[in-house]
C-alpha positions as CSV (number, residue, x, y, z in Angstrom):
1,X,-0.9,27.5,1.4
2,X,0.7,30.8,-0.1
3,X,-0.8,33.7,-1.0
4,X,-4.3,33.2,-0.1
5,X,-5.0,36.7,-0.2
6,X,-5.2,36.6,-3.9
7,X,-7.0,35.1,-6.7
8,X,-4.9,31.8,-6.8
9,X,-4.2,30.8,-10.8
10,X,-4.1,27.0,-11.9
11,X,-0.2,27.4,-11.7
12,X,0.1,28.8,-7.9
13,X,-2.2,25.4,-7.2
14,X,0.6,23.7,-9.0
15,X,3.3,25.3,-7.4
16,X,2.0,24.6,-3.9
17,X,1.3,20.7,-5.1
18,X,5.2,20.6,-6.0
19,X,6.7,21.6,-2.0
20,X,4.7,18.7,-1.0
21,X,6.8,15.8,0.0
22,X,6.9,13.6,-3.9
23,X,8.6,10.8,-2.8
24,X,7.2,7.4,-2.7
25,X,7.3,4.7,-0.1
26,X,9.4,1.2,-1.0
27,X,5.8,-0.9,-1.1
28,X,4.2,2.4,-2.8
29,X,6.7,2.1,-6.1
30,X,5.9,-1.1,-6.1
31,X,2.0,-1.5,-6.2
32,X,2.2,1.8,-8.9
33,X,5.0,0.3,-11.1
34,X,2.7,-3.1,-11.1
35,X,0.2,-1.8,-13.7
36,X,2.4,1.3,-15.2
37,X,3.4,1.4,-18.7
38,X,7.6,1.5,-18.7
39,X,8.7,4.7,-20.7
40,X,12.6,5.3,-21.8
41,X,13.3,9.2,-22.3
42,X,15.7,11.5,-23.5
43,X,16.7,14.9,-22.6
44,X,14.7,17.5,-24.1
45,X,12.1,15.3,-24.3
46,X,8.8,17.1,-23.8
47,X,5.9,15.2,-21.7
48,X,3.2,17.6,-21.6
49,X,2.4,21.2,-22.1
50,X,0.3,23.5,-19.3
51,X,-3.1,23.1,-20.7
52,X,-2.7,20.1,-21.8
53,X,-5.8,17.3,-20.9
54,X,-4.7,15.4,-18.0
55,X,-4.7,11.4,-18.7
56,X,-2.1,9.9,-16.5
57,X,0.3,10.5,-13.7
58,X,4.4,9.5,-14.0
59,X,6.5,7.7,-11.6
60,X,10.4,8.4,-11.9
61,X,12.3,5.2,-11.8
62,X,15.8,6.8,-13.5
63,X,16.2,9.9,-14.3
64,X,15.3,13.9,-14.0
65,X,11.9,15.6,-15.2
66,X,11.4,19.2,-14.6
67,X,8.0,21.0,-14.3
68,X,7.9,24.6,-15.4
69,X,5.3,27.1,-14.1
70,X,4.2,30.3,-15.4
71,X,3.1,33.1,-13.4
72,X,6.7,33.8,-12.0
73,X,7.0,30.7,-10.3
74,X,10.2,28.4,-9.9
75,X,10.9,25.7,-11.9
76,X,10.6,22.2,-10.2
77,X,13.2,19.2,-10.6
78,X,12.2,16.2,-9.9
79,X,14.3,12.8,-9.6
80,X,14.3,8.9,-8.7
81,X,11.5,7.9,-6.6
82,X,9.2,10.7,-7.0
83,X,5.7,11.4,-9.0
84,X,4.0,14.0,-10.5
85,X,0.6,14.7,-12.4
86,X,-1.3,12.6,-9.9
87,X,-4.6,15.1,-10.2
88,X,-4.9,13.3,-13.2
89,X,-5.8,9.8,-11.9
90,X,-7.3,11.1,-8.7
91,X,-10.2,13.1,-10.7
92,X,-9.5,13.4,-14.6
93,X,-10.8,15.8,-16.8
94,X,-8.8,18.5,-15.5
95,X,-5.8,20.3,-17.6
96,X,-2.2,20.2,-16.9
97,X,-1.0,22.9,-14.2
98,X,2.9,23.0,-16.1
99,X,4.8,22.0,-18.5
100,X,7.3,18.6,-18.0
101,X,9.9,18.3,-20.0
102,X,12.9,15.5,-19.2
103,X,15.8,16.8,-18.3
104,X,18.3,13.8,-17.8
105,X,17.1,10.5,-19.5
106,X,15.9,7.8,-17.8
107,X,13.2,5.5,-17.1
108,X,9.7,6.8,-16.4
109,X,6.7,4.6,-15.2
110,X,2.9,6.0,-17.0
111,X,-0.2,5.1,-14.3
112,X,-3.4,5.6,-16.3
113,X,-6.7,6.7,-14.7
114,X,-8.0,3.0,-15.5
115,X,-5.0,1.4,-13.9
116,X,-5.2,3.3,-10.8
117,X,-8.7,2.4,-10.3
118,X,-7.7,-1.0,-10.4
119,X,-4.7,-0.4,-7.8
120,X,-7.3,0.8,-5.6
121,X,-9.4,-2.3,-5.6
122,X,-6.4,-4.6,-5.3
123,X,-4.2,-2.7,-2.7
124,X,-6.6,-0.2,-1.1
125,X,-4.3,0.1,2.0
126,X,-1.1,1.5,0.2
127,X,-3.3,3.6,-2.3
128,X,-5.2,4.9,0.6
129,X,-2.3,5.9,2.5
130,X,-0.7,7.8,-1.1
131,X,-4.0,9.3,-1.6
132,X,-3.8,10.5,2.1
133,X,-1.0,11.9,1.8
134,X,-1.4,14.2,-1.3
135,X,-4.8,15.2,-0.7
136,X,-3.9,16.3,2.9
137,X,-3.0,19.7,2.1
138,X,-5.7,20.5,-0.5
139,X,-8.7,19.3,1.7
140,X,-7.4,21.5,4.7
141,X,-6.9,24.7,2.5
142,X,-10.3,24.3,1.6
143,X,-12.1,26.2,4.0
144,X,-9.5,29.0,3.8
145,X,-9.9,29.4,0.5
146,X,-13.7,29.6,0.5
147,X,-13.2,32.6,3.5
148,X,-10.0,34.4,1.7
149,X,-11.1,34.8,-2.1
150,X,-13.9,37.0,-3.1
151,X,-13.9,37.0,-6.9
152,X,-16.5,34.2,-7.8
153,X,-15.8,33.0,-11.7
154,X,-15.8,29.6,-13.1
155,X,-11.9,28.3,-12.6
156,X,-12.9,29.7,-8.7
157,X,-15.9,26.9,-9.1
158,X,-13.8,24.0,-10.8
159,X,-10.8,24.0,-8.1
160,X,-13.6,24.1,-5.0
161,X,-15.1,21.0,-7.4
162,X,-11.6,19.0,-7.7
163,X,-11.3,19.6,-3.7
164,X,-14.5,18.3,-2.7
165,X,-13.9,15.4,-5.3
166,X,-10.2,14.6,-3.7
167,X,-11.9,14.1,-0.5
168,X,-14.9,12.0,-1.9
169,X,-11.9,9.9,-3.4
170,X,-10.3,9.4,-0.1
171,X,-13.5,8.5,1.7
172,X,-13.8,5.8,-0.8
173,X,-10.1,4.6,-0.2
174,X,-10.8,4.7,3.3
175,X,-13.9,2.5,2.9
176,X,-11.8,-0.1,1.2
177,X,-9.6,-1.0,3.5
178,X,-10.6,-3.7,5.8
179,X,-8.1,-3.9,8.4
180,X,-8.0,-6.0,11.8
181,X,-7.9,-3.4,14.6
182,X,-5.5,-4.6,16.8
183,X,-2.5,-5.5,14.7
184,X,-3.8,-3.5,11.5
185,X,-3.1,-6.5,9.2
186,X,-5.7,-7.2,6.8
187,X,-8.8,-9.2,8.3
188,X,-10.6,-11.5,6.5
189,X,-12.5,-9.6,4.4
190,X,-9.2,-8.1,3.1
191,X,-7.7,-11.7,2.9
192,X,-11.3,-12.6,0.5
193,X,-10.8,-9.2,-1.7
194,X,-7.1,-10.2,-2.1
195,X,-8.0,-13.8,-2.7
196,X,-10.4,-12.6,-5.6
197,X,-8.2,-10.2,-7.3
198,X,-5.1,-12.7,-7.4
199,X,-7.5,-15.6,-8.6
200,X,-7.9,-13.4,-11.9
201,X,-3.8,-13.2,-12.2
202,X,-2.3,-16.7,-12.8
203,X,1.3,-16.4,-11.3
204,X,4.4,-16.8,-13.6
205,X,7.7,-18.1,-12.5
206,X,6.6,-18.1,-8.6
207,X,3.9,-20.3,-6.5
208,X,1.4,-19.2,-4.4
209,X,1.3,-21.0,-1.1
210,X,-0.2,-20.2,3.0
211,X,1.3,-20.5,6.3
212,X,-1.2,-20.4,8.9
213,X,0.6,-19.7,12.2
214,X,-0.7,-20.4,15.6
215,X,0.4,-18.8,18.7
216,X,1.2,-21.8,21.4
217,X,-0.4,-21.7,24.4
218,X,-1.8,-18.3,24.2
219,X,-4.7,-18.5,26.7
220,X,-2.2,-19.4,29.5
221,X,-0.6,-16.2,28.4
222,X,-3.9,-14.1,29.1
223,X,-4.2,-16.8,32.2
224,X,-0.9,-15.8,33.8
225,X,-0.5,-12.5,32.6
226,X,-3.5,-11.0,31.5
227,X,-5.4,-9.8,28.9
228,X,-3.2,-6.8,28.1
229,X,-0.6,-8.3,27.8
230,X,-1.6,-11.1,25.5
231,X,-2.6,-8.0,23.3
232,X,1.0,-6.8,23.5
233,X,2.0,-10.8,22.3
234,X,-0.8,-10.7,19.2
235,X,0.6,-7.1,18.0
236,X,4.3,-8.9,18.7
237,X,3.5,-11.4,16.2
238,X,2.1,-9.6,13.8
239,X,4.8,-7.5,13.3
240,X,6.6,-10.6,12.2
241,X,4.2,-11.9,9.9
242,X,4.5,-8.4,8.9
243,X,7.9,-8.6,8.2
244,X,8.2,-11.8,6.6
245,X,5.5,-10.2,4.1
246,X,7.3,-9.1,0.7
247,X,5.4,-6.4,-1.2
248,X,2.8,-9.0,-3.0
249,X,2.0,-11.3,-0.2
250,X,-0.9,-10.4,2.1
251,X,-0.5,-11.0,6.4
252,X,-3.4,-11.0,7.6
253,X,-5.1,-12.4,10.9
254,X,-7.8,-14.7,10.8
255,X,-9.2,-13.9,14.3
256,X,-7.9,-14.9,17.9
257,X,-4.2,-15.9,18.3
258,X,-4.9,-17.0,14.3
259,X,-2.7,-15.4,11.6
260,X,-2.5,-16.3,8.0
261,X,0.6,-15.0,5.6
262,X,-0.5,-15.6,1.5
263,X,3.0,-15.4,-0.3
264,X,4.7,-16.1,-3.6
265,X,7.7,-18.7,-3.4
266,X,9.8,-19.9,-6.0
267,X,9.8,-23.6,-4.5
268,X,9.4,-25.2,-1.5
269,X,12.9,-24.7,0.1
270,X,12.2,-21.4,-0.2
271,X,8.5,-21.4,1.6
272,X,10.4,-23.5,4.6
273,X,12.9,-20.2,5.3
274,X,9.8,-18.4,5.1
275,X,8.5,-20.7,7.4
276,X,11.5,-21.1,9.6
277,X,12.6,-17.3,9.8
278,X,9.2,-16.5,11.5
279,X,9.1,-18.9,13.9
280,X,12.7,-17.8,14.6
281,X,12.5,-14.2,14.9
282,X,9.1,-15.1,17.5
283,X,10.8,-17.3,19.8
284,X,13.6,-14.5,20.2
285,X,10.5,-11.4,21.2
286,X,11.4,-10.7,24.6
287,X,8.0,-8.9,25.9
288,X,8.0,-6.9,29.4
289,X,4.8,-7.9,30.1
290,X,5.0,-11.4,29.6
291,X,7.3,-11.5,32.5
292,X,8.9,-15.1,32.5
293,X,6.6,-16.5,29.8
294,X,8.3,-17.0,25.7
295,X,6.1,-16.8,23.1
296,X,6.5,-18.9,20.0
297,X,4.4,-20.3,17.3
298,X,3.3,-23.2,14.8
299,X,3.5,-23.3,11.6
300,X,1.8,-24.9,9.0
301,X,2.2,-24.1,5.1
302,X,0.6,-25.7,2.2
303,X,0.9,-24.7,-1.7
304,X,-2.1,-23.5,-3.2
305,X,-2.8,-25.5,-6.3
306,X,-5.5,-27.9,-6.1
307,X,-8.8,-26.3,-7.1
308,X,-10.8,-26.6,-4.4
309,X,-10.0,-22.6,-3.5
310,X,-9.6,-21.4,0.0
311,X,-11.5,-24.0,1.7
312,X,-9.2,-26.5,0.5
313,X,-5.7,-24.8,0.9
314,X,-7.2,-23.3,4.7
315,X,-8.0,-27.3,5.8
316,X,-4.5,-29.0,4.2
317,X,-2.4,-25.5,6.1
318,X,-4.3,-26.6,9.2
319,X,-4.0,-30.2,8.9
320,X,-0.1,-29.3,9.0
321,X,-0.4,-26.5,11.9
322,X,-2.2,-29.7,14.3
323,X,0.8,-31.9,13.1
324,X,3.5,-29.0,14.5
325,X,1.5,-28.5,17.5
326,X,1.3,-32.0,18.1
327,X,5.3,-31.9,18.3
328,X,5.0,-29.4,21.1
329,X,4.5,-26.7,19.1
330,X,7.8,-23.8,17.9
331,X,7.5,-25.9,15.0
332,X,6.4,-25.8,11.5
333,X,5.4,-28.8,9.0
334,X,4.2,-28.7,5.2
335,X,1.3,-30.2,4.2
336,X,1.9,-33.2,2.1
């Protein structure tokens, strides 16, 4: 952090906020944009003033926006992909370090504090790793700035507040996501939390649908190799599940050599490539430690829509997986 050594104003805070890194992730734009309020603006057009009570934070999807600092400081632009105000979603009730006024028009996406809060129930792993990220630098200056500045007044008492907040905020994050250790896909209690928030949020133009994918003949694979090594196959095959994942679907593993990938198809040509691609991209792992052994998987996939929940889509998916193991398994069938 700069200039430690004296009395920090609201805007030096700011200014050290804007040399952070502002860019979001692919799967980061994504879960923000889902519950932000599309804004089209025009050069000129102001956003908010420095002082100004913060409400929301802003996502730049076209476009330039440039914060202006007082104090001396340098202006900052900002452009596609990056964020700004995000104090104000993090903690609220704070003012506005600068002013933001558009410089090129574009497209800019409005989180609220309420639709954050619901981002971090739905998709605590990217909103933790965000948070992570920009509170990183604020929770580490905080024991500097306690030692370095000597005149105690009330904004002195608020910033120490907000820091000590940040990192509560985090904690929390952290708390929420329930991750299997091994693989670091969701577990089930992620899969259950997922399960509940998408049951709220009926689907339109897509269908929701489960491949449960079995690893064939795993324990000779800790028989004749190891344990270790059938450790390197599980985090092998969850990268693929991983990868076959778009931004909304959850991969997640259920326990053992049993993974579960909850997607949104259009129809059910497109859940078999789903199907297919992961069962391809498996058989062509080539893992050192396997030594002459292949790994490949079964599939099975059925589309969620009776109403029997879970239960029922988890016992139709693994009606199909026995039917493609049956077959000698590197195979995938769809429930009928």
């Amino acid at each position: 952090m700069a200039d430690i050594d004296t009395y920090p104003s609201r805007a030096t805070l700011a200014s050290q906020d804007a040399r952070l890194p502002s860019a979001l992730t692919e799967d980061e734009k994504q879960v923000l944009a889902s519950t932000a309020i599309s804004r089209a603006v025009l050069p000129g057009q102001e956003l908010f003033q420095r002082g100004d009570n913060a409400q929301s934070m802003y996502l730049i999807d076209t476009g330039e926006v440039r914060l202006s600092f007082e104090d001396g400081l340098a202006d900052k632009l900002l452009g596609p992909g990056q964020y700004f105000g995000e104090l104000s979603v993090f903690i609220g009730h704070h003012q506005r370090f600068a002013r933001a006024v558009v410089e090129t028009a574009g497209v800019l996406y409005e989180i609220t504090q309420d639709g954050f809060e619901k981002l971090l129930e739905r998709e605590p792993a990217v909103v933790a790793r965000f948070m992570q990220r920009s509170f990183a630098y604020l929770v580490a200056g905080e024991h500097q700035l306690v030692q370095s500045l000597r005149r105690r007044n009330e904004d002195l008492m608020q910033t120490l507040d907000t820091l000590r907040q940040t990192r509560s905020e985090l904690s929390v994050a952290q708390q929420l996501v329930r991750s299997d250790d091994l693989t670091g896909l969701s577990n089930r209690r992620g899969l259950y939390r997922y399960l509940d928030e998408i049951s709220r949020h009926p689907l339109v133009g897509h269908k929701l649908a489960l491949l449960l994918i079995d690893i064939d003949h795993f324990k000779r694979i800790n028989d004749l190799s190891g344990h270790l090594a059938g450790d390197s196959a599980l985090r092998a095959v969850a990268e693929e599940v991983r990868r076959q994942a778009n931004a909304m679907d959850l991969p997640c593993r259920l326990g053992g050599d049993e993974f579960a990938l909850v997607l949104r198809v259009a129809d059910e040509g497109d859940l078999a490539n789903r199907a297919l691609g992961l069962i391809a991209s498996v058989r062509a792992l080539r893992l050192p430690s396997l030594r002459e052994h292949r790994v490949s998987v079964s599939v099975g996939g059925a589309f969620c829509v009776d109403p029997g929940g879970w239960s029922s889509w988890y016992s139709r998916a693994d009606a199909a997986l026995y039917e493609a193991k049956r077959k000698g398994g590197d195979h995938w069938r769809l429930a009928s």
